[in-house]
N, CA, C and O atoms as a CHARMM CRD file, in Angstrom:
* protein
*
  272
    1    1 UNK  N    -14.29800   1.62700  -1.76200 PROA 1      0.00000
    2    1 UNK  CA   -13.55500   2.49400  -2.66500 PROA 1      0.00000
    3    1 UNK  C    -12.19700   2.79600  -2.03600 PROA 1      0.00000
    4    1 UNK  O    -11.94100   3.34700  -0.96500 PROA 1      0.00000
    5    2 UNK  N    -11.45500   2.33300  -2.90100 PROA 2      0.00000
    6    2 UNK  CA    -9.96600   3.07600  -2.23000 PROA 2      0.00000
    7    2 UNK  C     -9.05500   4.29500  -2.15200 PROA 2      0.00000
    8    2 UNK  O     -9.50500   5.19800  -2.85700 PROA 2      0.00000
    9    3 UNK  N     -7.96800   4.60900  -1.55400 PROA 3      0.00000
   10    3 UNK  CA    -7.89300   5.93700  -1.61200 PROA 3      0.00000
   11    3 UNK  C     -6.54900   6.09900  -3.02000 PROA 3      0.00000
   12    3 UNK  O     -5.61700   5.30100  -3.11900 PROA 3      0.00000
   13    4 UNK  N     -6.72200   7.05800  -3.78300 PROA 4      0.00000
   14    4 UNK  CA    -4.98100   7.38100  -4.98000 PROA 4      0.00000
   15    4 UNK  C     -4.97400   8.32200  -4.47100 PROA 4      0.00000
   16    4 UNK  O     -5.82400   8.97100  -3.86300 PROA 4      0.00000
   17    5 UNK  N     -3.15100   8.55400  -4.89200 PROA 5      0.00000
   18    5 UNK  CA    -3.45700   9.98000  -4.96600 PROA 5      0.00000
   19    5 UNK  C     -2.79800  10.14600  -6.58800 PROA 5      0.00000
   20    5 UNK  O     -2.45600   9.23800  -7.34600 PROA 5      0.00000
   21    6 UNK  N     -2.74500  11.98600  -6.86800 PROA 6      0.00000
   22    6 UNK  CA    -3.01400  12.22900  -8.49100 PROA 6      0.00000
   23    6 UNK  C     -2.35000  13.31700  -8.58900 PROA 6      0.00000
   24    6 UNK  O     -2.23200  13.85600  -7.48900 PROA 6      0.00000
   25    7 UNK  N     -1.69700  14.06700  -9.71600 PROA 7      0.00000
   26    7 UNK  CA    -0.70700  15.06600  -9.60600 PROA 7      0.00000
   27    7 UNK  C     -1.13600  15.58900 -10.91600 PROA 7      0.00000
   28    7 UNK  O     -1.17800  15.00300 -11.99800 PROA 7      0.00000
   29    8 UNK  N     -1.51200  17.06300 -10.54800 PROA 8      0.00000
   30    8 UNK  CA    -1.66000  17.66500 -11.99300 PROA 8      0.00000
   31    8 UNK  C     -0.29600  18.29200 -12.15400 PROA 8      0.00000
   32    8 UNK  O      0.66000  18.41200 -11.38700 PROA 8      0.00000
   33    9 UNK  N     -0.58300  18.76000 -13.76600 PROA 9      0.00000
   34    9 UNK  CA     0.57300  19.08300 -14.50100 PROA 9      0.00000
   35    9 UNK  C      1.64200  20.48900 -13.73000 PROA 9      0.00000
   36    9 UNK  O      2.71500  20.83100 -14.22700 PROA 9      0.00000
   37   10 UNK  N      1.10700  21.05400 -12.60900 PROA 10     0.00000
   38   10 UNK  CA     1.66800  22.00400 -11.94600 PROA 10     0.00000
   39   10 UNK  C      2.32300  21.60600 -10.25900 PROA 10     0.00000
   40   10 UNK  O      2.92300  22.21000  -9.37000 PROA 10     0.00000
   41   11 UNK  N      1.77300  20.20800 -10.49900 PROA 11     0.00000
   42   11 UNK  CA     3.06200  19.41100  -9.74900 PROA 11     0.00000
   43   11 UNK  C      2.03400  19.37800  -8.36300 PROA 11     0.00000
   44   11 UNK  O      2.61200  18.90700  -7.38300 PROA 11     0.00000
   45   12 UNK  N      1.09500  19.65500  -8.20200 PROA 12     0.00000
   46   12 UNK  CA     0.20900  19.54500  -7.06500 PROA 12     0.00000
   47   12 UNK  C     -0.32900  17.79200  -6.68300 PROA 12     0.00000
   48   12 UNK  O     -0.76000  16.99800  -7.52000 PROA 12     0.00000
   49   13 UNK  N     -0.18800  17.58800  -5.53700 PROA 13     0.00000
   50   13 UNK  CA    -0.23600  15.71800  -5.65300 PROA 13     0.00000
   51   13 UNK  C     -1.93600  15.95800  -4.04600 PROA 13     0.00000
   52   13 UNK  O     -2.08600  16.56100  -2.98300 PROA 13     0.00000
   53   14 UNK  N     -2.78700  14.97100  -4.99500 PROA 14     0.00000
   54   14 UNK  CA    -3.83100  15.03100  -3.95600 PROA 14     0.00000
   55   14 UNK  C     -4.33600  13.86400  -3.76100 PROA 14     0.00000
   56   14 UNK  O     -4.60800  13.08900  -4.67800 PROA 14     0.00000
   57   15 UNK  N     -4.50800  13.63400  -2.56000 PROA 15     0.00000
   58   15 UNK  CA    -5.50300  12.26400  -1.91700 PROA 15     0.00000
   59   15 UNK  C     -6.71400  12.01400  -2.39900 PROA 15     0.00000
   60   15 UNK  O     -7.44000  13.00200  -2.28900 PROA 15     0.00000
   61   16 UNK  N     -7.34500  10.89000  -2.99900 PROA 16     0.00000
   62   16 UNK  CA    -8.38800  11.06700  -2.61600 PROA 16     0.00000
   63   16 UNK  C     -9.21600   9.79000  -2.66300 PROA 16     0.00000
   64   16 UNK  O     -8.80900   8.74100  -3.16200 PROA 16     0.00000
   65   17 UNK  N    -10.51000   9.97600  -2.05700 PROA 17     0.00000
   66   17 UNK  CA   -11.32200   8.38900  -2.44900 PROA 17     0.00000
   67   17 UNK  C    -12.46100   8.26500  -3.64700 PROA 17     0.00000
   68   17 UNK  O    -13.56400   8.80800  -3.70400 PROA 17     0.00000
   69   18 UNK  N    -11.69100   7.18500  -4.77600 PROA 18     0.00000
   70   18 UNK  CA   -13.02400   7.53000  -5.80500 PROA 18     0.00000
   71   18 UNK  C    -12.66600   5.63200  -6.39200 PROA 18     0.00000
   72   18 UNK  O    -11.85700   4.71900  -6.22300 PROA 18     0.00000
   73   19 UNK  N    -13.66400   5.90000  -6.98100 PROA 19     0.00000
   74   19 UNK  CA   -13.82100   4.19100  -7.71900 PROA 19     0.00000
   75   19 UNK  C    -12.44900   4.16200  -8.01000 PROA 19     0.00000
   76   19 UNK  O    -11.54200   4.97700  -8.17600 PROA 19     0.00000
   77   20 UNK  N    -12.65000   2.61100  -8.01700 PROA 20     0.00000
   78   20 UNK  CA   -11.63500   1.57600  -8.71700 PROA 20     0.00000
   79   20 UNK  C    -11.85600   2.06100 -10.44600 PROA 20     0.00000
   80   20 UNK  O    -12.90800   2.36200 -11.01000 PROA 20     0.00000
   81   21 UNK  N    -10.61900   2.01000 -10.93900 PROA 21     0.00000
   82   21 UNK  CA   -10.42600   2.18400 -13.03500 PROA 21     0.00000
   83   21 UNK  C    -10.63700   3.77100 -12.39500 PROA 21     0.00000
   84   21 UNK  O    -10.35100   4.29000 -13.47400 PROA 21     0.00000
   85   22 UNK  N    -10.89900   4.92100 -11.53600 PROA 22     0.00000
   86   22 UNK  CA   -10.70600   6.24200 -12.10700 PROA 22     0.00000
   87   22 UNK  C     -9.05500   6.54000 -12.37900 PROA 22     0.00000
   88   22 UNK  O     -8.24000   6.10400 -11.56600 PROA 22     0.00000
   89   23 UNK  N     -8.73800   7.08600 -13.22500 PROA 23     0.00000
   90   23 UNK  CA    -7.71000   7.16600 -14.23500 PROA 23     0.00000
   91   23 UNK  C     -7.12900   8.83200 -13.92800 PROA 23     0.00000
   92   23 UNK  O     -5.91900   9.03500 -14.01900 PROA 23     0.00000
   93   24 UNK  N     -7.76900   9.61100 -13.68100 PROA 24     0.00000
   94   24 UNK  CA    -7.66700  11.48700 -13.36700 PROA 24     0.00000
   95   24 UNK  C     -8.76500  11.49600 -12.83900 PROA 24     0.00000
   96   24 UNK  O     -9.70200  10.73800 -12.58700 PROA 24     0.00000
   97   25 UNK  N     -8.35600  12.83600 -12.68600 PROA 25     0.00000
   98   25 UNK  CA    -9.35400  13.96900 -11.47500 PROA 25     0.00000
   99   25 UNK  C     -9.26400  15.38500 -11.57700 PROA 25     0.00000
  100   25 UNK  O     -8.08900  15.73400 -11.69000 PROA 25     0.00000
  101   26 UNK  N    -10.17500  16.44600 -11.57800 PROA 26     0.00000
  102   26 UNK  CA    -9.62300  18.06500 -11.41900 PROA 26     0.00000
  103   26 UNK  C     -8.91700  17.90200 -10.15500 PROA 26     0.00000
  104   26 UNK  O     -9.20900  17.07800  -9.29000 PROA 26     0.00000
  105   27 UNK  N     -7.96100  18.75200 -10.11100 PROA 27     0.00000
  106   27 UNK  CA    -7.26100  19.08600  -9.46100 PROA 27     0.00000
  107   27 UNK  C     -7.32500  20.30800  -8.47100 PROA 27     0.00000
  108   27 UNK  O     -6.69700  21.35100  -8.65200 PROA 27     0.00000
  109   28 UNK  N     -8.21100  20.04100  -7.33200 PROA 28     0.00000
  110   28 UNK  CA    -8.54200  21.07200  -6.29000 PROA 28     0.00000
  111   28 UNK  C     -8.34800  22.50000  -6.22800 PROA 28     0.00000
  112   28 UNK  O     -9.05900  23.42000  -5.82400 PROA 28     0.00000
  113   29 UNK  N     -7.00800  22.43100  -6.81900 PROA 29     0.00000
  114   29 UNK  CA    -6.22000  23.74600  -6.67000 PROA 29     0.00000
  115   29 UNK  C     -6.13800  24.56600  -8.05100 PROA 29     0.00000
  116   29 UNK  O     -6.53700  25.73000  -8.10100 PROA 29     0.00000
  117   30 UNK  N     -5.65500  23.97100  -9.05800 PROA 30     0.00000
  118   30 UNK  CA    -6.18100  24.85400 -10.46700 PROA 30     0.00000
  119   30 UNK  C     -6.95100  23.80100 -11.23100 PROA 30     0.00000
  120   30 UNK  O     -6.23100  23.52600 -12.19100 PROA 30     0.00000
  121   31 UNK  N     -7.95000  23.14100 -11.28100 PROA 31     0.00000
  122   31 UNK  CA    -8.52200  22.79200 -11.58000 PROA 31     0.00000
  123   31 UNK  C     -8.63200  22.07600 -12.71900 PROA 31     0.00000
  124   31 UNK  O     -9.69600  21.64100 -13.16100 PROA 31     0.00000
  125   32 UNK  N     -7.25400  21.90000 -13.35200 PROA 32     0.00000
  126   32 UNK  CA    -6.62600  20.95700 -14.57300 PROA 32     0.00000
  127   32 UNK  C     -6.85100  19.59900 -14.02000 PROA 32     0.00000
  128   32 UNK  O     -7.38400  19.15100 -13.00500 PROA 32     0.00000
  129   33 UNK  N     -6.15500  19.03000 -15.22500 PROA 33     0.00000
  130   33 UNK  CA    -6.87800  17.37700 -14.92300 PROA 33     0.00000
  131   33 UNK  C     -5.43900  16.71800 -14.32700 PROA 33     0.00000
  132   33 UNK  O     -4.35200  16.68500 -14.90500 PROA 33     0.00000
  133   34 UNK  N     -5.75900  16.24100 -13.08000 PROA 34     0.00000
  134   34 UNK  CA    -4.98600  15.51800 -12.55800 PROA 34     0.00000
  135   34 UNK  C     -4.90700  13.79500 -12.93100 PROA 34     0.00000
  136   34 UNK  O     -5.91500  13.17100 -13.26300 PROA 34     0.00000
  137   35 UNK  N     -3.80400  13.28500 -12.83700 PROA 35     0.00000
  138   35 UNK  CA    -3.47800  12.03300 -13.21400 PROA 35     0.00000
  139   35 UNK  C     -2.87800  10.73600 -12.24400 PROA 35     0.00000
  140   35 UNK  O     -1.80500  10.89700 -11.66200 PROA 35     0.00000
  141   36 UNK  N     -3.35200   9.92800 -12.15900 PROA 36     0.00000
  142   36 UNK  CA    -3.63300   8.94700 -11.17200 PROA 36     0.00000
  143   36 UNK  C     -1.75400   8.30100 -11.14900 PROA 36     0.00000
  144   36 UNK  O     -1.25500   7.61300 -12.03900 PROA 36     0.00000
  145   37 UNK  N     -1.19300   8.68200 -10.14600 PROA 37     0.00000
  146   37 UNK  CA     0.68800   7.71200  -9.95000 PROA 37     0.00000
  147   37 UNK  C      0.57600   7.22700  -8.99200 PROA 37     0.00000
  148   37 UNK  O     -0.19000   7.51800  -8.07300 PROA 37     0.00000
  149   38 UNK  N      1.26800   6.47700  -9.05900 PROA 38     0.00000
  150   38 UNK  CA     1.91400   5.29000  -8.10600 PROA 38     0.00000
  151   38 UNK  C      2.72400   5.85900  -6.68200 PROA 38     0.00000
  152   38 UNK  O      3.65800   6.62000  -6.43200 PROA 38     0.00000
  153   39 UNK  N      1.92300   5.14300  -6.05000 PROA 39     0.00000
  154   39 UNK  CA     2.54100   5.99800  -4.49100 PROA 39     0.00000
  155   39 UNK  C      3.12700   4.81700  -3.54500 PROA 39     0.00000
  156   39 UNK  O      3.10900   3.64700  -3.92700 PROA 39     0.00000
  157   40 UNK  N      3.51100   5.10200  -2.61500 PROA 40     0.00000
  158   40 UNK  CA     4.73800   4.56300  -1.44700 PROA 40     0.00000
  159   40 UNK  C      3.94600   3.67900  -1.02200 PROA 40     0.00000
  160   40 UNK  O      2.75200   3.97300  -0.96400 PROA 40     0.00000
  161   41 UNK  N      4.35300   2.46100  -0.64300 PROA 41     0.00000
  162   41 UNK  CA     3.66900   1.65900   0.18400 PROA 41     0.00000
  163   41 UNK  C      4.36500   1.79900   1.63200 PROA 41     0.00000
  164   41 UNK  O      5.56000   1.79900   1.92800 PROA 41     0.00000
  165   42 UNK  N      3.03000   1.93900   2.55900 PROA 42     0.00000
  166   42 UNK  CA     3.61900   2.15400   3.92600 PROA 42     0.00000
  167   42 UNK  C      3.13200   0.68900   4.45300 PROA 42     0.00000
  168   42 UNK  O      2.57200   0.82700   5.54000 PROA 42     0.00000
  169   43 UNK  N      3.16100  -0.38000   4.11800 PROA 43     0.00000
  170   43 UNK  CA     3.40500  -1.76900   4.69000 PROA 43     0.00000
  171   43 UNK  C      4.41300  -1.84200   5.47800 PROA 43     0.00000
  172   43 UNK  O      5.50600  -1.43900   5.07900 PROA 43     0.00000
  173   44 UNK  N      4.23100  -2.48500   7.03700 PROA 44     0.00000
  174   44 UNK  CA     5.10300  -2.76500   7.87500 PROA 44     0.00000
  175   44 UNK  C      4.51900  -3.95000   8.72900 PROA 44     0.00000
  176   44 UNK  O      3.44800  -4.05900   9.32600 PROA 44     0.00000
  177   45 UNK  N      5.72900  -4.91000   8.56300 PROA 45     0.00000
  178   45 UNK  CA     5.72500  -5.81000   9.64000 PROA 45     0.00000
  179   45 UNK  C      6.17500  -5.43400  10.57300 PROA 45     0.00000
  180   45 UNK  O      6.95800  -4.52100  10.30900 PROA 45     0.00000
  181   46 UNK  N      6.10300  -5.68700  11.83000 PROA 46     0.00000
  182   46 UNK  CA     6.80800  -5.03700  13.21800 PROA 46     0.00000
  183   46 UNK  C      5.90700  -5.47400  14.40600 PROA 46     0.00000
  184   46 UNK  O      4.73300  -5.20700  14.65900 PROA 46     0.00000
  185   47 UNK  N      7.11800  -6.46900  15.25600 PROA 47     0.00000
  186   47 UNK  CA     6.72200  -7.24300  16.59500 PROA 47     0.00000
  187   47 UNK  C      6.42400  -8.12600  16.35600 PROA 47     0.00000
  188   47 UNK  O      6.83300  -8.45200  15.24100 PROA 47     0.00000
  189   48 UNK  N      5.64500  -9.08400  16.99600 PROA 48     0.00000
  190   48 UNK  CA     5.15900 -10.32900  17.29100 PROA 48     0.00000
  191   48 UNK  C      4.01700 -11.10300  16.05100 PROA 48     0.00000
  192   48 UNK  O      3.16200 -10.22500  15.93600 PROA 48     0.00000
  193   49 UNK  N      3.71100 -11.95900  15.35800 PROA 49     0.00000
  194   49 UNK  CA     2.87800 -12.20800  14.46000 PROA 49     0.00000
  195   49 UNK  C      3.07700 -12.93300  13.63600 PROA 49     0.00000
  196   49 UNK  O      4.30100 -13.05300  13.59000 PROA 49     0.00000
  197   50 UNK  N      2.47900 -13.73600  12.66000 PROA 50     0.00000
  198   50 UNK  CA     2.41900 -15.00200  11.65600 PROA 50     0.00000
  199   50 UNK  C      3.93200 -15.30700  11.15000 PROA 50     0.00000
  200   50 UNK  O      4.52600 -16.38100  11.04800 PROA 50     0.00000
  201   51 UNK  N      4.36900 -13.88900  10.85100 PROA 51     0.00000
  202   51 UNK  CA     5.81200 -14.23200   9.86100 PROA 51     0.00000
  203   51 UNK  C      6.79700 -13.70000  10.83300 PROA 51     0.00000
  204   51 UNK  O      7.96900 -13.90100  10.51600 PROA 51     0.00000
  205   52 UNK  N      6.54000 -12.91800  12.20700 PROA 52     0.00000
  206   52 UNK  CA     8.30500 -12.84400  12.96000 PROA 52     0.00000
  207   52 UNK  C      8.03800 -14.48500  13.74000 PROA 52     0.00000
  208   52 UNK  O      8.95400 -15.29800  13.61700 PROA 52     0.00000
  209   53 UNK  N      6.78000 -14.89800  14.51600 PROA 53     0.00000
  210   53 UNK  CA     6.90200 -16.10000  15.15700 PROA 53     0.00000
  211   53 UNK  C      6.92100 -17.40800  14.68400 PROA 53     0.00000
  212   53 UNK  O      7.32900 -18.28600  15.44500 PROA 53     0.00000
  213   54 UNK  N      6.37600 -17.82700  13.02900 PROA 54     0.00000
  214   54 UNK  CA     6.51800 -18.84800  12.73800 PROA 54     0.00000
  215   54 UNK  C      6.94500 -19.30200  11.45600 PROA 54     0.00000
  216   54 UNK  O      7.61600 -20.30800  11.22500 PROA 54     0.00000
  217   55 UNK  N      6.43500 -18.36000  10.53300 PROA 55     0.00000
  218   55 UNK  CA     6.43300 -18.81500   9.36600 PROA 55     0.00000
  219   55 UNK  C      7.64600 -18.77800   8.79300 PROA 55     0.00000
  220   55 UNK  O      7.89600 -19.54700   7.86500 PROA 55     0.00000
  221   56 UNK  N      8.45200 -18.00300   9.19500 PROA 56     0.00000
  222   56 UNK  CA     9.81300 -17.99500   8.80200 PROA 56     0.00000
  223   56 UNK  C     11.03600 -18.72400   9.86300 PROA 56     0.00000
  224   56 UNK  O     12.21300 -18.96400   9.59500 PROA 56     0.00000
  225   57 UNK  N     10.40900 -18.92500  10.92200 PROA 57     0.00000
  226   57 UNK  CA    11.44400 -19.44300  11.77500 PROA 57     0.00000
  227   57 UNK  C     11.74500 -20.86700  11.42200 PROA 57     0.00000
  228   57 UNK  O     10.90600 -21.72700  11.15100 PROA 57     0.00000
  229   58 UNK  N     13.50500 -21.06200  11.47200 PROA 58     0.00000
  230   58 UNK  CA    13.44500 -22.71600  11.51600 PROA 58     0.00000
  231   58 UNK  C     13.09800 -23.07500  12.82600 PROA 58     0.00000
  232   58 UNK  O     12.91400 -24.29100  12.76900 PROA 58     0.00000
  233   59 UNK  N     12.92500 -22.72800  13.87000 PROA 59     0.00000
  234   59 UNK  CA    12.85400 -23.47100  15.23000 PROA 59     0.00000
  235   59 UNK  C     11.55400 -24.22000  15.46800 PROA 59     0.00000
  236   59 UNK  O     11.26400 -24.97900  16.39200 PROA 59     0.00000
  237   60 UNK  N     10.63700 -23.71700  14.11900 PROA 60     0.00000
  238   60 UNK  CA     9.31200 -23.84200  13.97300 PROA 60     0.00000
  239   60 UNK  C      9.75000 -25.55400  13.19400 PROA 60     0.00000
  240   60 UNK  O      9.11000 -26.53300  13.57600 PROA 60     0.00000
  241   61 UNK  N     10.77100 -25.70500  12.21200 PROA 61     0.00000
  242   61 UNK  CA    11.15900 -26.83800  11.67400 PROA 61     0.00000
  243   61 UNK  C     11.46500 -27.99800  12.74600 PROA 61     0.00000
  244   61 UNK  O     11.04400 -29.15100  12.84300 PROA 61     0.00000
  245   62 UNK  N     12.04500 -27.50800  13.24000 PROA 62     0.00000
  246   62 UNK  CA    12.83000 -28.36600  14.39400 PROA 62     0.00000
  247   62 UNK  C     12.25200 -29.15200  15.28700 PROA 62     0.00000
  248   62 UNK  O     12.49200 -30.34600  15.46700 PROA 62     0.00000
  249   63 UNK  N     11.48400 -28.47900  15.85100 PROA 63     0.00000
  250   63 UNK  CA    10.06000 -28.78300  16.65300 PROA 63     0.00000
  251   63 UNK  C      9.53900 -30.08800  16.05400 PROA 63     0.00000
  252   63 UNK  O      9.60800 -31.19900  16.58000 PROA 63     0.00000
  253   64 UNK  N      8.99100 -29.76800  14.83600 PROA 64     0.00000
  254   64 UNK  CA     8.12200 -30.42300  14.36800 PROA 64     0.00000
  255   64 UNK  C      8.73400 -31.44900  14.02500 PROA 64     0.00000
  256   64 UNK  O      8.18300 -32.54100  14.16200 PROA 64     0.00000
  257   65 UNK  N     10.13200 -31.33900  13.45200 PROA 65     0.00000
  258   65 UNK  CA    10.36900 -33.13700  13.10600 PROA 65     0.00000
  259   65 UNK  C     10.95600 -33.84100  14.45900 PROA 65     0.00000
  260   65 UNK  O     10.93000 -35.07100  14.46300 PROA 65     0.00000
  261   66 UNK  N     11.36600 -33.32400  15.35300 PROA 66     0.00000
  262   66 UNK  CA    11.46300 -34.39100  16.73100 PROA 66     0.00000
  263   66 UNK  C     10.11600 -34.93800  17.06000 PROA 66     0.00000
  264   66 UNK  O     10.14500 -36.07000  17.54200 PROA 66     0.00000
  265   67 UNK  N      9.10000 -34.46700  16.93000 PROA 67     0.00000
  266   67 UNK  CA     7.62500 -34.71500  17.21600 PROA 67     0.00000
  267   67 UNK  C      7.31000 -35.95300  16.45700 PROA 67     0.00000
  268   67 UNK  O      6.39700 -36.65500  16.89000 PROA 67     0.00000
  269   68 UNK  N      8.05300 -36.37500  15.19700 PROA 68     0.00000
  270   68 UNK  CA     7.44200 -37.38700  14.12000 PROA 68     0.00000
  271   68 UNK  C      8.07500 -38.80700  14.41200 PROA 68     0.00000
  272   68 UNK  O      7.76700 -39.77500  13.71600 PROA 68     0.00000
């Protein structure tokens, strides 16, 4: 199950973990129906790994066709 978060109509925004398709939620704090938005993606590449060492490098090109 993954985590949304959901903002009722008094502007309150909450975390939480519930099935996949839940759509709203009460809202912890006044207890109206909160509604499922779109939140920040905290994706980060950073340091060493598939796409800073190879997949994007040409040196990775280079290599390979002196080799052929």
């Amino acid at each position: 199950m993954p985590f949304y978060e959901f903002e009722c109509p008094h502007g309150t925004v909450t975390e939480k973990l519930v099935k996949m398709g839940t759509t709203e939620i009460r809202c912890p704090k006044c207890r109206q129906r909160a509604k499922k938005i779109i939140s920040l993606c905290t994706f980060h590449l950073k340091g060493g790994g598939w796409y800073a060492d190879g997949y994007a490098s040409s040196r990775e090109k280079k290599i390979k066709n002196k080799s052929v």
